[in-house]
C-alpha positions as CSV (number, residue, x, y, z in Angstrom):
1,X,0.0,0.0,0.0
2,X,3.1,2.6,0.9
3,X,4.7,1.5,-2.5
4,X,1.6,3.0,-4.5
5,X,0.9,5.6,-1.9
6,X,2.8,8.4,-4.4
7,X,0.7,7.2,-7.3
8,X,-2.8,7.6,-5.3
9,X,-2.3,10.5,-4.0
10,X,-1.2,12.0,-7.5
11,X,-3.9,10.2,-9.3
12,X,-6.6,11.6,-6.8
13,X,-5.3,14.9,-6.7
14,X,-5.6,14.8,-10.8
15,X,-9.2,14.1,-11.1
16,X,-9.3,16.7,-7.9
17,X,-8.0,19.4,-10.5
18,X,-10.2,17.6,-13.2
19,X,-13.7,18.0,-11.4
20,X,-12.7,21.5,-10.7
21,X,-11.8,22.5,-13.9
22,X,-15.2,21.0,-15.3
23,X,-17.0,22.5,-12.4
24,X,-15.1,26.0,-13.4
25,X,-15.7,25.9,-17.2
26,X,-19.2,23.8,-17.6
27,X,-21.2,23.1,-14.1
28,X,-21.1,26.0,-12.0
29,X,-21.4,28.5,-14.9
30,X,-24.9,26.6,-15.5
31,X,-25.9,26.6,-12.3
32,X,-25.1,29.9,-12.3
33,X,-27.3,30.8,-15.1
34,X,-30.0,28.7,-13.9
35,X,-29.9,31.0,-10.4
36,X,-29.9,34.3,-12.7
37,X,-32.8,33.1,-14.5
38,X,-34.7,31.8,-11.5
39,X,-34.2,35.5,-9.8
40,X,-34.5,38.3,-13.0
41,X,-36.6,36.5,-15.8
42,X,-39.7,38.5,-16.8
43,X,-42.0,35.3,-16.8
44,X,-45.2,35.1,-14.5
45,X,-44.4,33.6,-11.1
46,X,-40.9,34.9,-10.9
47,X,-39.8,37.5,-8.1
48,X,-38.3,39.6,-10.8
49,X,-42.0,39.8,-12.9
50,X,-44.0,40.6,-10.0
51,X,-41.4,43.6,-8.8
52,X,-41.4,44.5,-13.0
53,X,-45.7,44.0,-12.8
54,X,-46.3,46.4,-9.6
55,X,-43.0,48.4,-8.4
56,X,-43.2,47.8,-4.7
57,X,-41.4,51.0,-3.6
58,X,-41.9,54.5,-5.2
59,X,-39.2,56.1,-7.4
60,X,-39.0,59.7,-6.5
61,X,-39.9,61.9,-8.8
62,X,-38.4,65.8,-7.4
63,X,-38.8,69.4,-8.9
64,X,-37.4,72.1,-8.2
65,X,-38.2,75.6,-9.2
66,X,-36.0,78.5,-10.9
67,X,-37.9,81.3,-8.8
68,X,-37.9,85.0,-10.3
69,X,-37.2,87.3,-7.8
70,X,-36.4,90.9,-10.3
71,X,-39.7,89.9,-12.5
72,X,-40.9,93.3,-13.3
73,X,-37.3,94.7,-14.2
74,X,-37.2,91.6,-16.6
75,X,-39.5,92.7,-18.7
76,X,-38.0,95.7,-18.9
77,X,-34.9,93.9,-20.1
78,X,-33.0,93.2,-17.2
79,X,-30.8,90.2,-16.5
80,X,-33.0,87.6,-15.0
81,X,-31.9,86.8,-11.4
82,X,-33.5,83.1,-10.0
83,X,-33.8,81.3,-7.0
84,X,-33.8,77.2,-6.7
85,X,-37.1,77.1,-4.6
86,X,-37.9,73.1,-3.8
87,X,-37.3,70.0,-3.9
88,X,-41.0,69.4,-4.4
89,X,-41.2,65.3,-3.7
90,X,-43.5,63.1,-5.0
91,X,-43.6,59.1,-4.9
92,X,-44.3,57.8,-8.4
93,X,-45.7,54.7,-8.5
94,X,-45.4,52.5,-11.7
95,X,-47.9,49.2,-12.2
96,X,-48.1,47.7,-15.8
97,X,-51.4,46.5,-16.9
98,X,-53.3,44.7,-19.9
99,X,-50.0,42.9,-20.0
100,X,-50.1,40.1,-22.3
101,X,-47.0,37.7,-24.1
102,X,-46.1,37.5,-27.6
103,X,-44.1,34.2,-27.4
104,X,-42.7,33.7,-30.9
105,X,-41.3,37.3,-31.0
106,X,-40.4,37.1,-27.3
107,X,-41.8,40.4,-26.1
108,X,-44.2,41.7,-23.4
109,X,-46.8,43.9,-24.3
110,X,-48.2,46.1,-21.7
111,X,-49.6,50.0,-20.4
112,X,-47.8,51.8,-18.1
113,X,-49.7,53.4,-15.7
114,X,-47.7,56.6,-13.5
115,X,-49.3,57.9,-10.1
116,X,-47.8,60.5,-8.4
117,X,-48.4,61.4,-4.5
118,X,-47.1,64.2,-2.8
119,X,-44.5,63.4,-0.3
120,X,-44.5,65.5,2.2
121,X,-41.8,64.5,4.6
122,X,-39.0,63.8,2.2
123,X,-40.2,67.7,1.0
124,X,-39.0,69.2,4.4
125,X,-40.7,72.8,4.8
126,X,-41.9,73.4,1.2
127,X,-45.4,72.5,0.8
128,X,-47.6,72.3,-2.6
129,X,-49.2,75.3,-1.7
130,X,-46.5,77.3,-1.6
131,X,-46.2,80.2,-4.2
132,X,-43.4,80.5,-7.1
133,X,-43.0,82.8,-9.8
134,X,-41.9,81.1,-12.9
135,X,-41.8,81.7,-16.9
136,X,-45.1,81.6,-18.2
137,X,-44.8,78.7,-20.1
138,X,-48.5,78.8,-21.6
139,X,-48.3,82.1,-22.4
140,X,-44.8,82.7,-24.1
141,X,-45.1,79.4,-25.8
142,X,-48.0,80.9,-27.5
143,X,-46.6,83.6,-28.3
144,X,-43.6,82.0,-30.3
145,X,-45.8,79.2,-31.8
146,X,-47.6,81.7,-33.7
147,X,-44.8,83.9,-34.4
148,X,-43.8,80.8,-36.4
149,X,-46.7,79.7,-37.7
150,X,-48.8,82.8,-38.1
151,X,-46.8,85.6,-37.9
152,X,-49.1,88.1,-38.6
153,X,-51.6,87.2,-36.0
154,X,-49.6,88.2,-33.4
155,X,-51.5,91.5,-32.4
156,X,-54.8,89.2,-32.2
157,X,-53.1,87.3,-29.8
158,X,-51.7,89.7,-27.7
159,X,-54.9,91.8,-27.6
160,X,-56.3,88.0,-26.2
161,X,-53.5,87.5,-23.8
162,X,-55.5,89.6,-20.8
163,X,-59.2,87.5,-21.4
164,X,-57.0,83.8,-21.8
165,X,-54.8,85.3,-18.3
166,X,-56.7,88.1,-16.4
167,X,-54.6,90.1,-14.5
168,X,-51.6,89.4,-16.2
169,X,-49.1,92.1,-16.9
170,X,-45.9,90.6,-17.7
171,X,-45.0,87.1,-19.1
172,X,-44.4,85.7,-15.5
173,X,-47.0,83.1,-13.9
174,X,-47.1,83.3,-9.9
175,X,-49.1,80.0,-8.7
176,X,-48.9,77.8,-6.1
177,X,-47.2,75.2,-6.4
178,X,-49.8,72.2,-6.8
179,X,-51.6,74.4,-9.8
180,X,-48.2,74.4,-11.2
181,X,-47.6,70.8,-11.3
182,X,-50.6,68.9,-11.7
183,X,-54.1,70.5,-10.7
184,X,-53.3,72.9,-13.2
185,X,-53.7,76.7,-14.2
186,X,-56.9,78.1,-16.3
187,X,-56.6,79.3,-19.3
188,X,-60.4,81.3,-19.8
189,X,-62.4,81.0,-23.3
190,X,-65.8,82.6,-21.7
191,X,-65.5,85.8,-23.5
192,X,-66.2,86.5,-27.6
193,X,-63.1,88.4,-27.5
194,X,-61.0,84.9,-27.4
195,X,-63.2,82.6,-29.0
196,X,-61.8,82.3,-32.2
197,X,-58.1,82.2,-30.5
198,X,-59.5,79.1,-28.5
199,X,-61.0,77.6,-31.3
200,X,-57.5,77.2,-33.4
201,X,-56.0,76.3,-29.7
202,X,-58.0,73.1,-29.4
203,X,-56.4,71.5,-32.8
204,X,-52.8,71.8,-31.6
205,X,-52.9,71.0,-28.1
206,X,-49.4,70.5,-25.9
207,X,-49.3,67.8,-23.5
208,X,-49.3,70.5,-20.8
209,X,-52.7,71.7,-21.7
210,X,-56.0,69.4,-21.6
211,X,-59.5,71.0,-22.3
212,X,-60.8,72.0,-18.4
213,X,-64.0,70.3,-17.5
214,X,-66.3,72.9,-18.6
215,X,-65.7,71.6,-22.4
216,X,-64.6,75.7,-22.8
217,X,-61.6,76.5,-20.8
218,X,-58.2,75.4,-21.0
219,X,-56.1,74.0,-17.7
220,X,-52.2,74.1,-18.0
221,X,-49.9,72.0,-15.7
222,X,-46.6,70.7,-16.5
223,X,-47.0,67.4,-15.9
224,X,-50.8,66.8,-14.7
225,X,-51.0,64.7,-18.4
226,X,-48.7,62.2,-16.3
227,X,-50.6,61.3,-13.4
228,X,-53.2,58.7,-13.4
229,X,-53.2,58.5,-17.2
230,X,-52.6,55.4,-19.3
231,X,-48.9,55.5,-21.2
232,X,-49.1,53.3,-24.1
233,X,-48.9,50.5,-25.4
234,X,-45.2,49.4,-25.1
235,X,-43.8,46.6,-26.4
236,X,-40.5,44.9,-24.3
237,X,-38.1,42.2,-25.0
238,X,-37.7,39.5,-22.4
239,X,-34.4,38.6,-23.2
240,X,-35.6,34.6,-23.2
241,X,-34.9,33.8,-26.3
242,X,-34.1,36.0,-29.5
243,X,-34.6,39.4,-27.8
244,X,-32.4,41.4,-25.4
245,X,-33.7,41.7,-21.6
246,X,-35.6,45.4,-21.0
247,X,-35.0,46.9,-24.9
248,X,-37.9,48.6,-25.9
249,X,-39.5,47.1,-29.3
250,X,-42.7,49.7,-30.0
251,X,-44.3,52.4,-28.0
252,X,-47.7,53.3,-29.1
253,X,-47.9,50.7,-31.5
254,X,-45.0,52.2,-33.1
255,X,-41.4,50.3,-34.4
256,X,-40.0,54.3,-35.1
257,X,-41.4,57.7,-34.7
258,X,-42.1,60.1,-37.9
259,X,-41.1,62.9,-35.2
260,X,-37.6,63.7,-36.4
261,X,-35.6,64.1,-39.4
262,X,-34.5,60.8,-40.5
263,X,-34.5,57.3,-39.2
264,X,-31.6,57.8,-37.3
265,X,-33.2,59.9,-34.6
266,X,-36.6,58.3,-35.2
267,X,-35.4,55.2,-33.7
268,X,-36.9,53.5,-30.4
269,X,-33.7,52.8,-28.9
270,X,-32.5,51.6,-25.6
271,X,-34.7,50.4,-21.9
272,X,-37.4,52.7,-20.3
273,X,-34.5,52.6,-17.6
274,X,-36.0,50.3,-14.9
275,X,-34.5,46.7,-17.0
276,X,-31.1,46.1,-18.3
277,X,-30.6,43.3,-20.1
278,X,-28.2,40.7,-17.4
279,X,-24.1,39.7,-18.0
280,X,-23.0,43.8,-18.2
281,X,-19.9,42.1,-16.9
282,X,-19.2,40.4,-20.4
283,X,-21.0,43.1,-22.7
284,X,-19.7,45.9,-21.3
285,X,-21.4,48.8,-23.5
286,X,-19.9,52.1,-23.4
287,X,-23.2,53.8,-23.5
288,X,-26.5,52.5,-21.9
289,X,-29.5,54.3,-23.9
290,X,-32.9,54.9,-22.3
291,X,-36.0,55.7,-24.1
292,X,-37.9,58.6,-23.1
293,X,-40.9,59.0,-24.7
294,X,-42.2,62.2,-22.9
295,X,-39.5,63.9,-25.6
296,X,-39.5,61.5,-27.8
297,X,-35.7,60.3,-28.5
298,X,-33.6,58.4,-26.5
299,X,-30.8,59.5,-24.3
300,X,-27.7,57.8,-23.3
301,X,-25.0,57.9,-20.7
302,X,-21.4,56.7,-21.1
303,X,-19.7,54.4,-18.9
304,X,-17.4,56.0,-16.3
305,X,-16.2,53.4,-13.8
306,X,-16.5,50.8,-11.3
307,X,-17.9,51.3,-7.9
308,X,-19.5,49.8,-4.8
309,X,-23.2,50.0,-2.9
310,X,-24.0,48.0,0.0
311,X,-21.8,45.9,-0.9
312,X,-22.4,45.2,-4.3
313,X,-19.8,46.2,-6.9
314,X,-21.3,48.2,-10.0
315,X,-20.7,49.7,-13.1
316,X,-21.4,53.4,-13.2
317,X,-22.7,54.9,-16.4
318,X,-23.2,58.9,-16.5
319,X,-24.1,61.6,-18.6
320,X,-21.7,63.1,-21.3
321,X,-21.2,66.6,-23.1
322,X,-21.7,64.4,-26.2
323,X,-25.3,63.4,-26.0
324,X,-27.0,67.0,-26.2
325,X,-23.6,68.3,-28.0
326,X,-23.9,69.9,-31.4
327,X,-22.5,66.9,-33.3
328,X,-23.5,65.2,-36.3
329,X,-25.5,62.3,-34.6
330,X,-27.2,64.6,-33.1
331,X,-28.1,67.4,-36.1
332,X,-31.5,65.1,-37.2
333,X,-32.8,66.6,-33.6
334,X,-32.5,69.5,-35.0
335,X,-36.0,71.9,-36.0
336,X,-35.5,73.1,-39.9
337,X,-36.4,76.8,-40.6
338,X,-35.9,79.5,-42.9
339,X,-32.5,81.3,-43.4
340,X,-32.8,85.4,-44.4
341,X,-33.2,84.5,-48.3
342,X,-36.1,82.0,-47.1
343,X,-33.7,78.8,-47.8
344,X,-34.7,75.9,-45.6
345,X,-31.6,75.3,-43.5
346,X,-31.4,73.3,-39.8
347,X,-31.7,75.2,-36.9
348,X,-29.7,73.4,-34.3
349,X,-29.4,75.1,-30.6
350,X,-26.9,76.2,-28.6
351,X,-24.7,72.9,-27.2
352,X,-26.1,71.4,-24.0
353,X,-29.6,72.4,-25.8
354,X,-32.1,69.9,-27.4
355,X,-35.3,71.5,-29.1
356,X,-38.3,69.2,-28.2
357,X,-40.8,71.4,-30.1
358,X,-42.1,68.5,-32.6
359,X,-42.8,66.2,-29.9
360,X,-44.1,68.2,-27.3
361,X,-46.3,70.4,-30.0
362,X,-44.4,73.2,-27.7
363,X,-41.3,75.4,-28.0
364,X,-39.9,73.7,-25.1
365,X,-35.9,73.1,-24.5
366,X,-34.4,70.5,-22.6
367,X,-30.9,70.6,-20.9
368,X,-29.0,69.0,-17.7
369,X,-30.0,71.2,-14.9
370,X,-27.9,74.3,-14.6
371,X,-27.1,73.8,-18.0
372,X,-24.4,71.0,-17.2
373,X,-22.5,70.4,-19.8
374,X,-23.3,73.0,-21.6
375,X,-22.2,75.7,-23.4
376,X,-21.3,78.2,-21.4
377,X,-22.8,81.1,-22.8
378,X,-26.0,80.3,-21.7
379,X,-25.0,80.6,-17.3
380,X,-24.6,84.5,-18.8
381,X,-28.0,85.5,-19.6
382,X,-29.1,84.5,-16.0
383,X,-27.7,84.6,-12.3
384,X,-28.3,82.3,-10.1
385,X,-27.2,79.1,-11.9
386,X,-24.3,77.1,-10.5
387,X,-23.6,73.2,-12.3
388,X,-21.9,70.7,-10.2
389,X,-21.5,67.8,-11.6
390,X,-22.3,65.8,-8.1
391,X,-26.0,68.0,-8.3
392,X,-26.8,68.1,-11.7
393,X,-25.2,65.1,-13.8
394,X,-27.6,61.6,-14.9
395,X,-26.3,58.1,-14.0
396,X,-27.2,54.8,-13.4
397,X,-25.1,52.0,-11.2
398,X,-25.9,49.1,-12.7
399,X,-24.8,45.6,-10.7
400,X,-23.2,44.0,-13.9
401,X,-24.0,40.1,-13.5
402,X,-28.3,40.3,-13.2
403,X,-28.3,44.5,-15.0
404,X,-30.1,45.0,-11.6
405,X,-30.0,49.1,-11.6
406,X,-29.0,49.8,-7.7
407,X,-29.3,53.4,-7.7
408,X,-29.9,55.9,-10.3
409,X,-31.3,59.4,-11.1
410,X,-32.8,61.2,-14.5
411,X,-32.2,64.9,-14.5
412,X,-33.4,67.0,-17.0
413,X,-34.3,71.0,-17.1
414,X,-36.8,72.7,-19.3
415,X,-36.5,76.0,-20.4
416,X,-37.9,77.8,-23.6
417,X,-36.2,80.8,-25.4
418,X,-37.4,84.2,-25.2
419,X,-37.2,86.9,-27.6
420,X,-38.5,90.2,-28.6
421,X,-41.8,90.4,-30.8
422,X,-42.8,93.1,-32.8
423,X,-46.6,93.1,-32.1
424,X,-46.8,90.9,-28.9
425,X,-46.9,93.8,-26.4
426,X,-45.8,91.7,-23.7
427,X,-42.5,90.3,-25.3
428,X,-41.3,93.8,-27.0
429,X,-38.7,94.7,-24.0
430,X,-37.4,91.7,-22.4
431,X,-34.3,90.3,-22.3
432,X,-33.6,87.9,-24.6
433,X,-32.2,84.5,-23.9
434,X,-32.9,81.1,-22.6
435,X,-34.9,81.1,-19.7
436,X,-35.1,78.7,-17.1
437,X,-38.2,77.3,-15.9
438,X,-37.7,74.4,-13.7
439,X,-36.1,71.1,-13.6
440,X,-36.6,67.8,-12.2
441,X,-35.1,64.5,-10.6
442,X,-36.4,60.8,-11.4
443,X,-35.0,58.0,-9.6
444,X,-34.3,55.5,-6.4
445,X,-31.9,53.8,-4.7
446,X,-32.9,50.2,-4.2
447,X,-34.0,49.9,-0.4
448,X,-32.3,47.9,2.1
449,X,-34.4,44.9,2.4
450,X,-34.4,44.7,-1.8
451,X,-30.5,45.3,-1.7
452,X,-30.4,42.4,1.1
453,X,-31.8,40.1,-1.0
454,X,-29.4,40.9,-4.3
455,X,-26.6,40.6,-1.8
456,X,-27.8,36.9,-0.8
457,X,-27.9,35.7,-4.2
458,X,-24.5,37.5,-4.6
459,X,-23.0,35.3,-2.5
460,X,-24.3,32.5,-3.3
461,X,-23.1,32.9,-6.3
462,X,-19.6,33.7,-5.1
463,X,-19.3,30.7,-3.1
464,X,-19.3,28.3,-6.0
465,X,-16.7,30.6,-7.3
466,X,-14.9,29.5,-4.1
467,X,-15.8,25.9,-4.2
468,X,-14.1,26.3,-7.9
469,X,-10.4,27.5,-6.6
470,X,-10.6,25.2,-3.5
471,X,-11.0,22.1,-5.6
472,X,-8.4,23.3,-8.0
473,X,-5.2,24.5,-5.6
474,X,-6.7,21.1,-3.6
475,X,-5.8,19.2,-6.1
476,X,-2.5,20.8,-7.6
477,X,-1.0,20.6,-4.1
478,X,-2.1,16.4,-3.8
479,X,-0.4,16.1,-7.1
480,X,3.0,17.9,-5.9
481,X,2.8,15.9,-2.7
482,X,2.6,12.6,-5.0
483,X,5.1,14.0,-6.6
484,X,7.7,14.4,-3.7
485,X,6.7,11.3,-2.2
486,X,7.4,9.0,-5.8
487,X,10.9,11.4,-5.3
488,X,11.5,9.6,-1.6
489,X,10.6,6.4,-2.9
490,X,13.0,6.3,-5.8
491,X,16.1,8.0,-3.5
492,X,15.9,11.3,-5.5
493,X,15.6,13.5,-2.6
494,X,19.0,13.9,-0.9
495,X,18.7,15.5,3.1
496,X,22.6,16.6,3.6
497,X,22.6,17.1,7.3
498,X,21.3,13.7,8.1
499,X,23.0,11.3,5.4
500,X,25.4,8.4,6.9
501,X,27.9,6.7,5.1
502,X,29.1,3.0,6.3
503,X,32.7,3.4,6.5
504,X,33.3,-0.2,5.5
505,X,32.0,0.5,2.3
506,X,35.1,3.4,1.8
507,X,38.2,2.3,-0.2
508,X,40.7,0.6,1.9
509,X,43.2,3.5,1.1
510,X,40.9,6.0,3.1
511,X,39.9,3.6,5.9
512,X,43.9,3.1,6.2
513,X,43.9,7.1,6.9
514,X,43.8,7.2,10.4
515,X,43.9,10.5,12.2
516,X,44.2,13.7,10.2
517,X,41.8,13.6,7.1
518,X,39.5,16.0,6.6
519,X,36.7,15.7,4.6
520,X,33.3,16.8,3.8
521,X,31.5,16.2,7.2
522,X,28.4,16.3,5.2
523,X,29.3,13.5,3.6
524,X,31.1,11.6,5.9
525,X,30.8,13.1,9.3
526,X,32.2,9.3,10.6
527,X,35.4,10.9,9.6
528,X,35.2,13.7,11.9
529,X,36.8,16.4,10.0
530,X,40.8,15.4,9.4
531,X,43.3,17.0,8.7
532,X,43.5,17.7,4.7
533,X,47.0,18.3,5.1
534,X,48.1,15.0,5.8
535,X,51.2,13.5,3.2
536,X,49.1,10.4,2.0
537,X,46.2,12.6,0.9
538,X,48.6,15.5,-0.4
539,X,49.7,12.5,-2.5
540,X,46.6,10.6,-3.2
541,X,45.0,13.9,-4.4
542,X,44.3,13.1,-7.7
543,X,43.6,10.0,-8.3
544,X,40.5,9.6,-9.5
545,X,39.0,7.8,-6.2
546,X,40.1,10.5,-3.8
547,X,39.3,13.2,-6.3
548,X,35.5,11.6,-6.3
549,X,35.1,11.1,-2.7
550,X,36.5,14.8,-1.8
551,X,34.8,16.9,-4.5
């Protein structure tokens, strides 16, 4: 049994490094798989459908006001100073309904449904029925619509602007904050005077403005179209079989929009933000793209770096001066107009701009709040502005082995252009510029009991990774120990301090020596360290025998 002990132990510690290997490369990869689609695929019964179905904890949805403090020496041109007044909370809720499963294409079809409560402790002291003063949205984006569609009827409308807003006087709205947002602010079509102006209002409609409940009047809010209202229908790849995980296929039984100027920026491209598609660890993308449909184009953010929340390493992914920049990819965005000569030419903003007037039926700009990233031009018409990239940026940390988001946030600002108009009494002094209105936060951090739970299956994952590198050192170290033991057997290993040579086995020549040889006590410590000098070993020096035993 000790004769093949070297050979067992070897052999065992081969099929040891075997297993592990087959484990490494084939087994625990599947089982690894098998976990992932256990805990994040979108079919019915799973913990990842129900949380994708019904979002058990709000995203917070935050906005926050550019207050006008020097209103009335704005309009008469002055530089516009503002005031952040807010965060304004509110816990959005998302549920999915009408959901149904298209399995040959591999896609879920379903309307989103948004609702949106105020939050009043994650608000601190402001309160919805607080009182800003803001751009006038309604009113100025009036104002230039028809300055661009029908320039000459801009005395009609100006003569309307005091029946559509009594008591207005400049092109500032002061509201409370609630009217603002949601409940909305009335626009009035009781009188003759407007009724011809509200009659060409009702066929081009923004989403901020719904006919009131009287079938007459007009209510503008920014986002009150939002709340309670069905979005849809989408159509979302599950990532099961030919489609990737979260990718948005249609939105309103559309495959591309006929918003833009070519296909390009018409596409439907990237998630709706809330599913990635798993294995970011082996894809890797430099940019993550997210549909938003409210503006109708998608926007991206680049990858940055690797990080760490609660534990859980991530891949951070955040905005870049490239995706509003004044680039080529970008210049299909771009509105066309007329040049001096009346040539059709494209009318691309300023950079850190993006004009969502086509989709929004509204001369309505979108930028990073503070206008980050932008150009910096724009912080000069205005005081009161001050971009940090910590404040102001978007990003998303995505965990990279389930595309689990762990914490993210969508920032965007909306501001429209103002500019002197002949015949629009209201508009004939101000300054002119971009202008501010208010800009918003969407986004979460996953809670602590959710982020528990991600951890758990973290580790279990992990462990087999463990498992993996224990069975394979295990084994490499049982076949070096085979290996030094088949050494022993054989006599290869040779221990100097302890060796012992019989001196009967020396040539009679050096067992004739007597006192006075020295040798190698390694070797032959029964010698006991003679004397070198001695005349029969000066003399016997070399021959071959002595010269072997000495060296």
């Amino acid at each position: 049994m000790y004769k093949n002990c070297p050979l067992i132990t070897s052999g065992t510690g081969f099929l040891i490094v075997a297993l592990g290997a087959i484990c490494a490369w084939y087994v625990f990869p599947k089982l690894v798989e098998h976990q992932l689609h256990q805990n994040i695929d979108l079919v019915d019964g799973t913990q990842s459908y129900d949380y994708w179905k019904k979002q058990p904890f709000p995203l917070k949805f935050k906005i926050i006001f550019f207050n006008v403090t020097n209103a009335a020496e704005v309009q008469n041109g002055a530089k516009p100073i503002l005031k952040e007044i807010g965060p304004y909370v509110y816990d959005q809720y998302r549920e999915r309904v009408d959901i149904s499963v298209d399995e040959t294409r591999d896609v879920l079809k379903y309307v989103l449904k948004k609702t949106f409560l105020f939050n009043k402790q994650d608000s601190g002291c402001h309160d919805i029925d607080d009182t800003v003063t803001i751009l006038n949205a309604a009113l100025v984006g009036t104002a230039l619509q028809v300055e661009i569609l029908f320039p000459s009827a801009l005395p009609a409308i100006s003569e309307a602007i005091p029946y559509l807003f009594p008591g207005t006087k400049d092109i500032f709205l002061t509201a409370k904050v609630k009217d603002i947002l949601f409940d909305g602010i009335r626009l009035y079509c009781q009188d003759d005077e407007v009724e011809f102006v509200c009659g060409a209002m009702k066929g081009t409609l923004p989403k901020t403005i719904k006919v009131a409940e009287n079938g007459k009047d007009f209510l503008f809010s920014m986002f009150g179209h939002l709340n309670g209202t069905d979005d849809g229908p989408w159509e979302m790849g599950r990532g099961l079989k030919n489609t990737t995980k979260g990718q948005i296929y249609s939105y309103e039984g559309q495959t591309k929009m006929d918003i833009w100027g070519n296909e390009y920026c018409n596409q439907i491209n990237g998630s709706d933000s809330t599913v990635f598609p798993p294995y970011f660890n082996l894809l890797k993308p430099m940019r993550v793209y997210t549909f938003a449909q409210d503006f109708c184009r998608s926007l991206y953010a680049s990858y940055e770096k690797e990080g760490e929340e609660f534990g859980i390493k991530t891949l951070r992914y955040s905005s870049k001066i490239s995706s509003l920049d004044r680039n080529p990819n970008n210049r299909c965005f771009c509105p066309r107009g007329n040049d001096e000569d009346g040539n059709e030419v494209v009318q691309c903003p300023i950079s850190g701009l993006a004009d969502v007037t086509p989709c929004m039926k509204a001369p309505l700009l979108i930028s990073y709040p503070h206008f980050y990233l932008a150009d910096r031009s724009l912080l000069d018409f205005v005081t009161g502005l001050d971009p940090k990239k910590e404040l102001h940026e978007n990003y998303a940390n995505i965990e990279p082995l389930t595309g689990t988001p762990v914490s993210g946030r969508k920032r965007i600002q909306m501001n429209m252009q103002i500019k002197r108009l002949e015949g629009f009494e209201l508009l004939e002094n101000v300054s002119a510029g971009v202008f501010p209105i208010l800009w918003i936060e969407e986004g979460a951090t996953l809670p602590v009991e959710f982020a528990d739970i991600l951890v758990s299956n973290m580790a279990k994952i992990s462990s087999l990774d463990v498992v993996k590198w224990v069975l394979i050192v295990s084994g490499i170290l049982l076949m070096l120990l085979g290996f030094l033991l088949l050494m022993k057997k054989e006599g290869l290993l040779c221990f100097g301090n302890s060796a012992t040579v019989d001196i009967t086995e020396m040539p009679k020549e050096l067992r004739d020596l007597g006192h006075g040889y020295e040798t190698n006590p390694g070797l032959y410590p029964q010698l006991d360290n003679r004397n070198l000098n001695n005349p029969f070993t000066r003399k016997r020096h070399n021959d071959t025998w002595t010269n072997n035993i000495i060296m």
